[in-house]
N, C-alpha and C positions, 0 to 999 in steps of 0.2 A: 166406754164413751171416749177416755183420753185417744186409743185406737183411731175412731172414727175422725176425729178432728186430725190427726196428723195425714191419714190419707187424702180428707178433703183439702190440709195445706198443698201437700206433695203434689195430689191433681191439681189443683188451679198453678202450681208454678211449673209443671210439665204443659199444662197448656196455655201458658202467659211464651213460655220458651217456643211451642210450637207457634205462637200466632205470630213473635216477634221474629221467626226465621221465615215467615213469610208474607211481611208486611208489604201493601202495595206501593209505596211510594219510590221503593225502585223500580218500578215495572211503569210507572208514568199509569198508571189507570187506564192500561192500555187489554186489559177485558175485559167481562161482561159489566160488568159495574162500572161507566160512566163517571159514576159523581162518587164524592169524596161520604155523602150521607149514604151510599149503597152498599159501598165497601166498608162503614162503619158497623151498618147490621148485618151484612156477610161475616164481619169479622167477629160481632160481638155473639153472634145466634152459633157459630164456631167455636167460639171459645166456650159454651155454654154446655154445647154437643164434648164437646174434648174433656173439659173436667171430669162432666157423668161418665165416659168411655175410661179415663184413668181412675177415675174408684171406681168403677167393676173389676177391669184389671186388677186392683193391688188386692180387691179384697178376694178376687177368683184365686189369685198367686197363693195369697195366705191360706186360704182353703186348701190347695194342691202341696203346698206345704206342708200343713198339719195332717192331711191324710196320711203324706209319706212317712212324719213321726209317727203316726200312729201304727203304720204298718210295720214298720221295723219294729216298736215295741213291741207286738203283738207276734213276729214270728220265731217261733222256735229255734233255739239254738242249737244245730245238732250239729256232729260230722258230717253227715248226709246232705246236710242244707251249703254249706258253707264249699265254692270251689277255687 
């Protein structure tokens, strides 16, 4: 459980970093979003989509992690394996 919560931290502050590097108020709301309310739920249905993408990611990584431990324990240590 303790797991679960530090990825959903780590997601939401990878995707607070991701929104704040591309907030509109240097661009003058000069695309498709008009008004300052369009860009708020562009920004916030983004941010929403970005957390769920960064815990799938961490939790895919630890997976592709754990397999790799597990595969190395798992294989033989011979002469023949080893170059």
């Amino acid at each position: 459980m303790a797991q679960r919560v530090i990825d959903l931290v780590l997601s939401a502050i990878a995707a607070l970093v991701s929104v704040l590097l591309s907030w509109p108020y240097w661009r003058g709301y000069s695309y498709w979003a008009e008004s300052p309310g369009m860009w708020r739920l562009y920004f916030g249905l983004g941010f929403v989509l970005a957390v769920y993408v960064f815990y799938v990611f961490l939790g895919s990584l630890r997976t592709l992690f754990l397999h790799d431990a597990q595969g190395r324990n798992a294989a033989p240590s011979s002469p023949e394996n080893e170059s």
